[in-house]
KERORO-644813 format. One record per residue (C-alpha): residue in one letter; x, y, z. Coordinates in Angstrom, 1 decimal, always signed. Layout:
BEGIN
{paza A {X Y Z}};
...
END
This chain:
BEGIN
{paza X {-104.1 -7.9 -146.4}};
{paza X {-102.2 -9.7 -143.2}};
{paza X {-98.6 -8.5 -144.5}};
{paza X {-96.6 -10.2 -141.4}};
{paza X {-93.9 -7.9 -141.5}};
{paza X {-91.3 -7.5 -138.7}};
{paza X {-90.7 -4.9 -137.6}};
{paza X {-86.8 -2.9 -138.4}};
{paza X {-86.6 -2.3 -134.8}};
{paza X {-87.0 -5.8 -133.4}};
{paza X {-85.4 -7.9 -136.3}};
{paza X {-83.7 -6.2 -139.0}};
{paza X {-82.2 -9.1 -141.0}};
{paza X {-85.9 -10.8 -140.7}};
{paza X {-87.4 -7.6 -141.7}};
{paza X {-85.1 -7.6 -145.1}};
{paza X {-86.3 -11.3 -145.8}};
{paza X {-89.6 -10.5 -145.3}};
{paza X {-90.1 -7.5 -147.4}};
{paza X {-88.0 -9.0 -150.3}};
{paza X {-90.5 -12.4 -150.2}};
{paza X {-93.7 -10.1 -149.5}};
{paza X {-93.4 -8.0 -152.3}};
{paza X {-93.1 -10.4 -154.9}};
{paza X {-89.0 -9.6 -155.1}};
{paza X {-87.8 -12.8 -155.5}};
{paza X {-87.2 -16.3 -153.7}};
{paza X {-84.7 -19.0 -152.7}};
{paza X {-84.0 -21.4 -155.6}};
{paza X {-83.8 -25.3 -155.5}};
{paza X {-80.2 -24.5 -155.3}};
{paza X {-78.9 -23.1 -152.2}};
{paza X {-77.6 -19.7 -152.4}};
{paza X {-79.1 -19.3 -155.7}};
{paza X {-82.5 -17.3 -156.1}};
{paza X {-85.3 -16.4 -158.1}};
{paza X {-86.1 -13.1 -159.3}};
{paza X {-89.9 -13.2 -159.6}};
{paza X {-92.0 -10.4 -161.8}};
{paza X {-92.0 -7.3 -159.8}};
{paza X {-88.2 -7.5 -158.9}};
{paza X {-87.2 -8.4 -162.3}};
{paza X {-88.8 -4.9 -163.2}};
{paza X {-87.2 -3.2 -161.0}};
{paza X {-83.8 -4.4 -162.1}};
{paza X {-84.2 -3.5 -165.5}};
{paza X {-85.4 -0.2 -165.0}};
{paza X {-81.9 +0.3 -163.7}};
{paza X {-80.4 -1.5 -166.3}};
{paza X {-81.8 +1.2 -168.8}};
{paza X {-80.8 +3.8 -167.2}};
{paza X {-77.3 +2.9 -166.7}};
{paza X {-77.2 +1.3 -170.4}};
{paza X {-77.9 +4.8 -171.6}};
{paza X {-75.3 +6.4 -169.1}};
{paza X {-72.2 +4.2 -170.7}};
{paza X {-73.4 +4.9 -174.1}};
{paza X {-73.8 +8.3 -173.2}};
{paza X {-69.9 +8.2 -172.0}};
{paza X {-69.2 +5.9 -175.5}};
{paza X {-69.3 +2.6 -174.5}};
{paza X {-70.8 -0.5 -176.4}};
{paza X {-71.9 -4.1 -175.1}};
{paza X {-70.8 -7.0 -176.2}};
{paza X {-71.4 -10.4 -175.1}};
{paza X {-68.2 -13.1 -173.5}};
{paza X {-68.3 -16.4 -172.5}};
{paza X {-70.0 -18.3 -169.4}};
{paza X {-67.2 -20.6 -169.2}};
{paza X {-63.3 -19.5 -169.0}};
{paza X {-60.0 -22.2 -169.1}};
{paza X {-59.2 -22.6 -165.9}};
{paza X {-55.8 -21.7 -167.2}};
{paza X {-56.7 -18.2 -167.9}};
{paza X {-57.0 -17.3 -164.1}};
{paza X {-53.3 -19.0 -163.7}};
{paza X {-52.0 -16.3 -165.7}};
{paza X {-52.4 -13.4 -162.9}};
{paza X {-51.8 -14.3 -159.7}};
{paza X {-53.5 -11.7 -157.5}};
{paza X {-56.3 -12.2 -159.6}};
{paza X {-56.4 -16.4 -159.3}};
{paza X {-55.9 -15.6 -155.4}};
{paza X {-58.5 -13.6 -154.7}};
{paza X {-61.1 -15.8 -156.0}};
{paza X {-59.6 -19.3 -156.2}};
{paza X {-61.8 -19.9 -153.3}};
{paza X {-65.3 -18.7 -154.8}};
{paza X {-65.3 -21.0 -158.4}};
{paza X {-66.9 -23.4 -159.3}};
{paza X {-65.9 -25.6 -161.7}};
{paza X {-66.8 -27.9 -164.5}};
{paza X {-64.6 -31.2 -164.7}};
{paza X {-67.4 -33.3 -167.3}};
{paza X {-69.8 -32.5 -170.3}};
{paza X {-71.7 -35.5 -170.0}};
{paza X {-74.2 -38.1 -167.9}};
{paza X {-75.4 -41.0 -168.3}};
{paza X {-77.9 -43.3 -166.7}};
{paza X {-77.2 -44.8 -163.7}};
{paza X {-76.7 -49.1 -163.4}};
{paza X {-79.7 -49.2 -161.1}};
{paza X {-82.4 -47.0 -163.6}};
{paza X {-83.3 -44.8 -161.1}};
{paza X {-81.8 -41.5 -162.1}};
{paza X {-78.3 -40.4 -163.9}};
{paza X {-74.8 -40.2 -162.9}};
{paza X {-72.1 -38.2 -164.6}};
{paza X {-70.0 -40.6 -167.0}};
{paza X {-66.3 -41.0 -165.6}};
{paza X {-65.3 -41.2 -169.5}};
{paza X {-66.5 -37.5 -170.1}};
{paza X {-63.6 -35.7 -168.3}};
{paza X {-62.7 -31.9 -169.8}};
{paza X {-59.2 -31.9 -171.0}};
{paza X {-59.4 -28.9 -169.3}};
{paza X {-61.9 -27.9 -166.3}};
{paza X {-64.0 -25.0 -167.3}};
{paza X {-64.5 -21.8 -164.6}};
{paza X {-68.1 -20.6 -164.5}};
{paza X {-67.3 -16.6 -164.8}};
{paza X {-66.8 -15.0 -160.7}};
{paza X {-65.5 -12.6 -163.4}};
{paza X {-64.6 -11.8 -166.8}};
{paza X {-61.4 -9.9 -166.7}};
{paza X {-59.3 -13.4 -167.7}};
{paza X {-60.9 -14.2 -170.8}};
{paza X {-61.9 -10.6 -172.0}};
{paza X {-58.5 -9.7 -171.8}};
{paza X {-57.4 -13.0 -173.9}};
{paza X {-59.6 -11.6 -176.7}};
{paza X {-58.3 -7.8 -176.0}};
{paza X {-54.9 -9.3 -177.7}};
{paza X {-56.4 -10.3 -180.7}};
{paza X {-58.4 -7.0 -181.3}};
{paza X {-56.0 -4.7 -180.3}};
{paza X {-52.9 -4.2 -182.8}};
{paza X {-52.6 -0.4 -183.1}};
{paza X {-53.4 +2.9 -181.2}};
{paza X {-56.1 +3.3 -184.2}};
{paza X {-58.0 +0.6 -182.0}};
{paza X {-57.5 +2.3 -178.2}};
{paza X {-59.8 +3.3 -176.5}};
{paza X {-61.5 +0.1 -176.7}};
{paza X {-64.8 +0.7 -174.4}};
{paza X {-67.0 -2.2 -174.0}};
{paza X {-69.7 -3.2 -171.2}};
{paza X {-71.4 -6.5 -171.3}};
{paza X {-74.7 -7.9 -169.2}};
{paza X {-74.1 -10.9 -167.5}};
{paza X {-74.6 -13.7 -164.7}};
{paza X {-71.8 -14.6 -162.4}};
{paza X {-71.2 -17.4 -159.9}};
{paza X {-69.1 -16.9 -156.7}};
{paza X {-69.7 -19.7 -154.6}};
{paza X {-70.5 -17.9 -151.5}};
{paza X {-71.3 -19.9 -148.3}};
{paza X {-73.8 -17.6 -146.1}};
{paza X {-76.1 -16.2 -148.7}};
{paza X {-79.4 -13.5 -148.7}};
{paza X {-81.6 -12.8 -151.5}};
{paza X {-79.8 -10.1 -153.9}};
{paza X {-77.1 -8.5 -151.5}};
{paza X {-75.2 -12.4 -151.0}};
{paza X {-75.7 -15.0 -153.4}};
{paza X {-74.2 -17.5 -155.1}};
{paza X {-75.2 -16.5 -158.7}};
{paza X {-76.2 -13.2 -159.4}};
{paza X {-76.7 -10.6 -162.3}};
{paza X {-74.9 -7.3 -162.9}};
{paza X {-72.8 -5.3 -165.6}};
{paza X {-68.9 -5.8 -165.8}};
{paza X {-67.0 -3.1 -168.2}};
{paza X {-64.0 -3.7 -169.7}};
{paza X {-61.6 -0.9 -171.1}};
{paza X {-58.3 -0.6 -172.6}};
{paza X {-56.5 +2.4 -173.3}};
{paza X {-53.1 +3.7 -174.7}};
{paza X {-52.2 +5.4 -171.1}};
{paza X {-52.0 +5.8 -167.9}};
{paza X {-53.8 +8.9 -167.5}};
{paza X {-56.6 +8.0 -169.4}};
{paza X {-57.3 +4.8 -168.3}};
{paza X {-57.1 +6.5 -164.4}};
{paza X {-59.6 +9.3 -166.0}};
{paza X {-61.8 +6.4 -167.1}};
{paza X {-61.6 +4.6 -163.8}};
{paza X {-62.9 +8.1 -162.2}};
{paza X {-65.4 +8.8 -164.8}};
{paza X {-67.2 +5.4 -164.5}};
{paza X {-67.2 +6.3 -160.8}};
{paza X {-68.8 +9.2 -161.7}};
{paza X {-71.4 +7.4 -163.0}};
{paza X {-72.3 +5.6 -160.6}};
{paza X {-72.8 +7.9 -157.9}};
{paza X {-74.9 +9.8 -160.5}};
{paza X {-77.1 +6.8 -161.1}};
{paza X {-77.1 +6.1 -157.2}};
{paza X {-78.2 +9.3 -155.9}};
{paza X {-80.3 +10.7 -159.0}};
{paza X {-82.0 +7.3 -159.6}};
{paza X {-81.7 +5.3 -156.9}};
{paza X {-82.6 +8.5 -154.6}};
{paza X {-79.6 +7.0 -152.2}};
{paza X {-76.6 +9.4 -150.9}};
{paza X {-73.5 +7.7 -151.5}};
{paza X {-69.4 +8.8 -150.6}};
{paza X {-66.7 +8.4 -153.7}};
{paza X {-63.1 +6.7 -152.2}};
{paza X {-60.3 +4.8 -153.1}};
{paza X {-60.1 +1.4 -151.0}};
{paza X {-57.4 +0.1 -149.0}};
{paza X {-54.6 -2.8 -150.6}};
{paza X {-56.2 -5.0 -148.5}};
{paza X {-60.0 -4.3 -149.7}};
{paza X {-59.0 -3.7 -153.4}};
{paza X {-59.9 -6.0 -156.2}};
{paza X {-57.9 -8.8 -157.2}};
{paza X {-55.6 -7.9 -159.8}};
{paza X {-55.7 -4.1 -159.6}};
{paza X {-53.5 -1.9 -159.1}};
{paza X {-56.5 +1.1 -158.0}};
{paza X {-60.1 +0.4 -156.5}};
{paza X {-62.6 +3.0 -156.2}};
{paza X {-66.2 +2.8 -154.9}};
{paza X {-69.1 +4.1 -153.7}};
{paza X {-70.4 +3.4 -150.2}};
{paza X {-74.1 +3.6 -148.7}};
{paza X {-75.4 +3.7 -145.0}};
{paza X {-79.1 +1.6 -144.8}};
{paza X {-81.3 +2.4 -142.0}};
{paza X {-79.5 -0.5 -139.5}};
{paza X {-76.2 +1.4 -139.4}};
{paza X {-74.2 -1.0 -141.7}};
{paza X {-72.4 +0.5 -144.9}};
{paza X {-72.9 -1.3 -148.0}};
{paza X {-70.3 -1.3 -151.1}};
{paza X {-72.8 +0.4 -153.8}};
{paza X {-70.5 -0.1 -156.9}};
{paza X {-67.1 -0.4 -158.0}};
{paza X {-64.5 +1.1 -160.5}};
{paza X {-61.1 -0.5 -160.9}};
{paza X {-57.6 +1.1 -162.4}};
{paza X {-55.9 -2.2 -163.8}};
{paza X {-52.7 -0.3 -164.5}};
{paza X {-51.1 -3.2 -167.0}};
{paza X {-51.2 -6.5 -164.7}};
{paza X {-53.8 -8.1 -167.1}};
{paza X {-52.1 -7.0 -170.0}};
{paza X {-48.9 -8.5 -169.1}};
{paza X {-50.5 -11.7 -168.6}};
{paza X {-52.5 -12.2 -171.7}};
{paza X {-49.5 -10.4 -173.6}};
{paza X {-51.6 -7.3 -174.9}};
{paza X {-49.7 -4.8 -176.8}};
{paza X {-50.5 -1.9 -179.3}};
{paza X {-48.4 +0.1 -182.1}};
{paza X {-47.7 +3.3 -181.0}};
{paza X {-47.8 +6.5 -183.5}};
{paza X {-44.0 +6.3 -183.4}};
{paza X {-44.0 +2.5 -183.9}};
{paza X {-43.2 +1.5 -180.7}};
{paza X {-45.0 -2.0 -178.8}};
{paza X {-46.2 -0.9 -175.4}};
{paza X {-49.1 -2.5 -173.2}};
{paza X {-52.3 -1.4 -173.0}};
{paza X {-53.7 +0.0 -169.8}};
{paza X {-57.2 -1.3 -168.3}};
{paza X {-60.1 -0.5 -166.2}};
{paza X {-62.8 -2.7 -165.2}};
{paza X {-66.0 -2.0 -163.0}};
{paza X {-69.2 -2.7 -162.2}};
{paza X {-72.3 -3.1 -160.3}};
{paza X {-74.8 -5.9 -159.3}};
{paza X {-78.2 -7.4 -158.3}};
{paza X {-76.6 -6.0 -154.6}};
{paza X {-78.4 -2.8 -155.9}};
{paza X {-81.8 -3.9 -155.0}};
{paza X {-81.5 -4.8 -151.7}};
{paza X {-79.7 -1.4 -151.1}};
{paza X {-83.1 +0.4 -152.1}};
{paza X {-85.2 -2.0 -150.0}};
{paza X {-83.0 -1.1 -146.9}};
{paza X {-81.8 +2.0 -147.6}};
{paza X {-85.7 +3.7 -148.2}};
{paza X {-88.2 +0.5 -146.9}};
{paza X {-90.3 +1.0 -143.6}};
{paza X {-92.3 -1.4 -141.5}};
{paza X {-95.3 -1.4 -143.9}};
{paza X {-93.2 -2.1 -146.9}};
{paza X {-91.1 -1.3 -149.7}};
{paza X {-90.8 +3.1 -150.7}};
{paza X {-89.6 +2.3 -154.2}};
{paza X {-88.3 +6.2 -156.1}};
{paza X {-90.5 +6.9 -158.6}};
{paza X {-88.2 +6.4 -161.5}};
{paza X {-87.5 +2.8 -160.7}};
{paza X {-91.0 +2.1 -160.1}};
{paza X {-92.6 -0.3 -162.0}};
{paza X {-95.6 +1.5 -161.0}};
{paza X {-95.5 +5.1 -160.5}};
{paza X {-99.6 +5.7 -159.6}};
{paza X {-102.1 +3.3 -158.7}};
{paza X {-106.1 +3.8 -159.5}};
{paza X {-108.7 +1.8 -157.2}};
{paza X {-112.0 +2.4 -157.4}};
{paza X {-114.3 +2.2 -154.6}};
{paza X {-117.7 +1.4 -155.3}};
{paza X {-121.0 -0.4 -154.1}};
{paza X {-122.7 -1.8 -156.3}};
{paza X {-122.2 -2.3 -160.4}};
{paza X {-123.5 +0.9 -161.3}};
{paza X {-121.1 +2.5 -159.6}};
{paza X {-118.3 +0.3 -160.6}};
{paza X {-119.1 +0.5 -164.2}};
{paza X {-119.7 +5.1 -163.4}};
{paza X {-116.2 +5.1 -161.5}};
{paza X {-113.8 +2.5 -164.0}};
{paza X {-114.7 +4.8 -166.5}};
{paza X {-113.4 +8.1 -164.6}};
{paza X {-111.1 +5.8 -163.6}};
{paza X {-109.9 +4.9 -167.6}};
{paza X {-109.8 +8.5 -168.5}};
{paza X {-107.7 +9.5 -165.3}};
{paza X {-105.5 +6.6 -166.7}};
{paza X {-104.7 +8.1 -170.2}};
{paza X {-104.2 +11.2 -169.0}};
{paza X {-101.2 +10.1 -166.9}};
{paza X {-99.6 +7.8 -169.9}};
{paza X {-100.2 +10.4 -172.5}};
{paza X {-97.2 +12.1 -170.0}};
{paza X {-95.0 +9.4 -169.6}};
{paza X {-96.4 +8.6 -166.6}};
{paza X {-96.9 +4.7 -165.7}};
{paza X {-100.1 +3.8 -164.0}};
{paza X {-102.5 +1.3 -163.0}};
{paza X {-106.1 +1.4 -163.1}};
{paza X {-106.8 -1.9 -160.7}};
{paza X {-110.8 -2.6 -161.4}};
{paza X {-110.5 -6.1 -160.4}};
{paza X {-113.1 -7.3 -158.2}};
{paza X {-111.7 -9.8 -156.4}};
{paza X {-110.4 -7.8 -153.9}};
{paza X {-111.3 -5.3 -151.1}};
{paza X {-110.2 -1.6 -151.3}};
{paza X {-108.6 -2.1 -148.1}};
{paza X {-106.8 -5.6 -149.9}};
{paza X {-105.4 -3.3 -152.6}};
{paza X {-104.6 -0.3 -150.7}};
{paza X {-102.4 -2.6 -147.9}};
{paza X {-100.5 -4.3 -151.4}};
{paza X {-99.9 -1.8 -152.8}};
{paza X {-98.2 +0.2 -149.9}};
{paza X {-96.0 -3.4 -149.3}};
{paza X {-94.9 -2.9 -152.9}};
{paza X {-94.0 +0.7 -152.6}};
{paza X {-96.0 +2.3 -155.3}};
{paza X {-94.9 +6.0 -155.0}};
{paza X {-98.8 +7.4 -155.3}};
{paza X {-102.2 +6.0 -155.1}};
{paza X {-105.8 +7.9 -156.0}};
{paza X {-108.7 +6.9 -154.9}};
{paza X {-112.1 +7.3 -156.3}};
{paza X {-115.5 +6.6 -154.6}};
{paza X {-119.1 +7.6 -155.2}};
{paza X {-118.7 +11.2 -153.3}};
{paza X {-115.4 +11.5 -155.6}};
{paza X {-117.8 +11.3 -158.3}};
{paza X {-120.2 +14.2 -157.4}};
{paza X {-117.2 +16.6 -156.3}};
{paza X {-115.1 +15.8 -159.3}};
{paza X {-112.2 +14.9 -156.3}};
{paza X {-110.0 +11.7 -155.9}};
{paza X {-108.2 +11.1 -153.1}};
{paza X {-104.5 +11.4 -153.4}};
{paza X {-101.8 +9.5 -150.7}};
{paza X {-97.9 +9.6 -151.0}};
{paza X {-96.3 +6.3 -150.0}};
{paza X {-93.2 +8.1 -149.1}};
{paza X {-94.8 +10.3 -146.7}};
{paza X {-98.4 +9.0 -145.5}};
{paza X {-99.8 +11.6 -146.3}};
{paza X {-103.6 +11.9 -148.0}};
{paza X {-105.3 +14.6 -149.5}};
{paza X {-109.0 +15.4 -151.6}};
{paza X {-107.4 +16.9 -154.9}};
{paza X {-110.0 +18.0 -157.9}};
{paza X {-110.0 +16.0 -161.1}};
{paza X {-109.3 +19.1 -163.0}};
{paza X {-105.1 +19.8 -163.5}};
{paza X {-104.7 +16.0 -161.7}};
{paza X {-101.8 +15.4 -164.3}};
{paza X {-99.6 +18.2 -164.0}};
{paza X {-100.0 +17.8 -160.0}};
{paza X {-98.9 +14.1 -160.0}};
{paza X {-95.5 +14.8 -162.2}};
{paza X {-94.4 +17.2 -160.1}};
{paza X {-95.7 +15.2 -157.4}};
{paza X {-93.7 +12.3 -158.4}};
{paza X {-90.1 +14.9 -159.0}};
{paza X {-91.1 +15.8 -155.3}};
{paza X {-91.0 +12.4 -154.3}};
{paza X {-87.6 +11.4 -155.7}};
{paza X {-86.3 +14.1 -154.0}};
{paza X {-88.0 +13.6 -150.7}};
{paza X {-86.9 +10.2 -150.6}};
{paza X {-83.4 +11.0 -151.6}};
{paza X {-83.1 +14.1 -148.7}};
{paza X {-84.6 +11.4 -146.1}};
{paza X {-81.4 +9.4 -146.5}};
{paza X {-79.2 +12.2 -146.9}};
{paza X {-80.7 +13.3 -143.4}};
{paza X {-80.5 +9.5 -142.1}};
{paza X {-76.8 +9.6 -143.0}};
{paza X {-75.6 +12.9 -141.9}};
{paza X {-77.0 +12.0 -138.8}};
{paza X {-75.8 +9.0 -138.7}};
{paza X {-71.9 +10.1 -139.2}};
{paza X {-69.4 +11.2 -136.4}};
{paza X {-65.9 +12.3 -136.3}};
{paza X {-64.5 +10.1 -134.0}};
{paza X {-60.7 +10.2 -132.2}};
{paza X {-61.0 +8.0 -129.2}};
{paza X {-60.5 +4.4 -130.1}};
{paza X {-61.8 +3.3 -127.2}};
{paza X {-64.8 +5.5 -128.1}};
{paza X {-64.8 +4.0 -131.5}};
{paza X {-65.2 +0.6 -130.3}};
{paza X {-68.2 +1.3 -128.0}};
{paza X {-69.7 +3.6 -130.8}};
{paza X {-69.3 +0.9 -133.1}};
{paza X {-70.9 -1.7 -130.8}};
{paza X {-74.1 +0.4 -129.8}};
{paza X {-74.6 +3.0 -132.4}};
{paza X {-73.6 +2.2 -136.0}};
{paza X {-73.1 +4.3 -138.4}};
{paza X {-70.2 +5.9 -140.4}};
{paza X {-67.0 +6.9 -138.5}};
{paza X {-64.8 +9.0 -139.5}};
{paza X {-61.5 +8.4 -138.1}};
{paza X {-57.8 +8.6 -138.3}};
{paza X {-55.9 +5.8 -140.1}};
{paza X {-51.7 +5.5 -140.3}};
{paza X {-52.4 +3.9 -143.1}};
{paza X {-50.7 +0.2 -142.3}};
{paza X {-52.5 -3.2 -142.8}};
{paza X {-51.4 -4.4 -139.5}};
{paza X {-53.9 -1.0 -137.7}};
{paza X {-56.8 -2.1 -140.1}};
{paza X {-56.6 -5.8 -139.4}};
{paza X {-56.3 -5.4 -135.9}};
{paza X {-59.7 -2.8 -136.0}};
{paza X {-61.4 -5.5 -138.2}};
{paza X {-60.9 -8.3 -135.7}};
{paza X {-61.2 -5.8 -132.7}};
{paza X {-64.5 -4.4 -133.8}};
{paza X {-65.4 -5.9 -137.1}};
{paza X {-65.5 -3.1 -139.0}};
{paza X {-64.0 -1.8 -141.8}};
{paza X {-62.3 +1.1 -143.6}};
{paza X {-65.6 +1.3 -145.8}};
{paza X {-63.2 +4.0 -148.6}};
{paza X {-60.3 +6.7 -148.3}};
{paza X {-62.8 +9.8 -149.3}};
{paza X {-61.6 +11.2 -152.0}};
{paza X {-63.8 +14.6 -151.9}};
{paza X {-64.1 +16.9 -149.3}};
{paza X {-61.4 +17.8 -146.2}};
{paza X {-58.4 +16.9 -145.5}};
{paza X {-57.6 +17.4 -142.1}};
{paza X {-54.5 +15.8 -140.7}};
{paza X {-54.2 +14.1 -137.3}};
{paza X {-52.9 +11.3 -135.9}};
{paza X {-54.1 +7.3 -136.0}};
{paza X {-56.6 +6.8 -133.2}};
{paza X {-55.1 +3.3 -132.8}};
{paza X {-51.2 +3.9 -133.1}};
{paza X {-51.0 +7.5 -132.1}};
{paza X {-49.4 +7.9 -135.7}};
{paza X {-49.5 +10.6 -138.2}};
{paza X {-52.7 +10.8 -140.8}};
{paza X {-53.3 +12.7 -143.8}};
{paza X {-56.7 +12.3 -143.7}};
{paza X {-60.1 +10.9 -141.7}};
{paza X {-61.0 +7.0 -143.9}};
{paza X {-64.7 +5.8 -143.4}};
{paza X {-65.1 +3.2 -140.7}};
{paza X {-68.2 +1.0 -140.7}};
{paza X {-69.5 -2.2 -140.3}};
{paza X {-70.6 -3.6 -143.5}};
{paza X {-72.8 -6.3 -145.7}};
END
């Protein structure tokens, strides 16, 4: 199988578009920026959405379902909010065409103008909040913990496939509580979450932090993410949990009876994480033969091809083959006898590494008589001859061992990959030649972190909020810091 990959090392970008179209990921849509999520991607995507559907029900939440289209008035009513994506919407101005004079298509009829122009969602904060103030009357209804599944537009103008596009999928929550502290505990314990899912799923280290006023979200008051390192040296914003304080509140007029009778505003959170996620786990684990997918995201956890001669010994070796197959499902385990025989071994072996299948066995006529398969990690390389007998047990802890391995590569990849850093004419050449996360002092102005952005282009990635902290002084301004932020250039 000619894959046609290039390589990390001479074209990274190229590399990332390759892999995503040569595994069957996805693909550019008719409509530029948009994209297709084809089979095997699709998959992928909603294994994660299971496993983080069951971690917000876990932690209480519920889904519920909001609307595609929001008054453009709604995102008038908070002004930080309407600012910060004003310039991303797009909007609906008629609900109807009609055929054109000529007969040779349709044009939109001038006599079908909204009332009002409709927002597709960039987010749902505006008109989830407008529906907060009719559900909300009393602290009997607090906290209110919903979630919903959706598809957002943000009309982006330099787009790739899942990490930049103009429509994409992902989870938004909503949640409104009677105060401050636990809508802040909320905001932390949805972070919480996500690193979880990130690092114990998506076998990819990530660092908690608070972001800077000039990197939080529009319309809050507190942002909190989690930030990755992929194998190029460039951070990329995993996830994101927002303290609302009572800005939306205030402007959809949201209020709630107190135990002592009292009308007070709700407090808010909002947070979530997208599509983006998949084209962390291509660059945060792929190599130059293909995607290394953790085994419990893939859609595909062991692949079976036989290897055979003639039809005797396909029909002899499919039936070892079948057996070795319901053996693994009976434990959970999903697999993939492949008898077609359209294809080469050597075909199936090469697509199957591309797509990142964590193990594959292999069973020949020799296999046969020594009651062996041959056994080969993706993540590794690695083969070995391993006897039929206790195959099962060998490939779930095999596949544990994986996760893990594939999790402690990036954890190495990053660690190594991080420097203290004091100098910032250091910092500027490190940042040019090397990559990587910096950890530096900040004195905390937006004046020192614009003039770093446009200096160097990169960015305070988070303010950690685990670990030391070891005062200093501003590597720009000579100023006192509390604390080392994370400096990186970013996707």
């Amino acid at each position: 199988m000619g894959k046609g990959i290039t390589s990390r090392e001479s074209d990274y970008p190229q590399w990332y578009n390759d892999l995503v179209i040569k595994a069957d990921l996805a693909e550019n849509s008719p409509v530029r920026g948009c994209m297709i999520i084809k089979p095997y991607g699709f998959t992928i995507w909603e294994k994660m959405q299971r496993e983080l559907d069951d971690m917000f029900k876990a932690t209480g939440h519920v889904n519920a379902y909001f609307p595609l289209f929001i008054p453009k008035s709604y995102l008038s009513k908070e002004a930080d909010h309407v600012e910060g994506f004003a310039k991303e919407c797009a909007v609906v101005t008629h609900y109807r065409l009609k055929n054109s004079e000529d007969g040779k298509g349709v044009v939109v009829d001038p006599e079908a103008a909204l009332e009002e122009e409709l927002i597709i969602r960039p987010t749902s904060e505006t008109v989830i909040w407008n529906a907060y103030k009719n559900w909300i009357q009393s602290y009997r209804d607090l906290p209110l913990l919903i979630n919903q599944w959706a598809n957002v537009v943000r009309w982006e103008m330099r787009t790739r496939l899942f990490l930049r596009t103009a429509e994409f999928l992902w989870q938004e929550g909503h949640t409104a509580h009677s105060t401050e502290k636990e809508a802040v505990e909320e905001t932390l314990r949805i972070l919480d979450v996500y690193a979880d899912f990130a690092e114990n799923v998506l076998a990819i280290p990530v660092i908690k932090g608070l972001k800077t006023e000039s990197e939080r979200f529009a319309g809050a008051v507190d942002t909190y993410c989690i930030e990755a390192l992929m194998q190029d040296g460039k951070a990329l914003q995993a996830g994101t949990s927002h303290f609302l304080g009572q800005n939306f509140a205030k402007a959809f007029d949201v209020t709630f009876a107190t135990k002592e009778g009292n009308q007070e505003l709700v407090w808010g959170t909002s947070w979530g994480v997208s599509t983006r996620l998949m084209g962390a786990l291509i660059m945060a684990h792929g190599d130059d033969q293909g995607l290394i997918i953790p085994p419990k995201l893939a859609p595909v956890q062991v692949v079976i091809v036989p290897i055979y001669k003639n039809e005797e010994q396909y029909g002899e070796i499919c039936e070892v083959g079948k057996r070795i197959q319901d053996g693994l499902r009976k434990r959970g385990i999903l697999v993939k006898l492949d008898d077609r025989d359209t294809e080469r071994p050597g075909w199936k072996f090469s697509e199957y590494e591309l797509k990142g299948v964590p193990v594959r066995l292999a069973i020949g006529p020799r296999d046969l008589e020594n009651e062996n398969v041959e056994l080969a990690r993706r993540d590794t390389g690695q083969k070995e001859i391993v006897p039929m007998e206790g195959l099962e047990g060998r490939i779930e802890s095999l596949l544990e061992e994986t996760q893990k391995n594939i999790f402690n590569k990036a954890l190495k990849f990053r660690e190594e990959n991080t420097q203290k850093i004091d100098s910032y004419d250091d910092f500027k050449k490190k940042v040019k030649n090397e990559g990587g996360f910096f950890l530096a002092h900040w004195d905390g102005t937006a004046e020192t972190e614009e003039k770093v952005k446009n200096e160097t282009k990169a960015t305070i990635r988070c303010i950690p909020i685990e670990g030391e902290k070891e005062e200093g002084k501003c590597m720009v301004t000579g100023k006192p810091s509390s604390q080392r932020v994370i400096f990186a250039k970013a996707y």
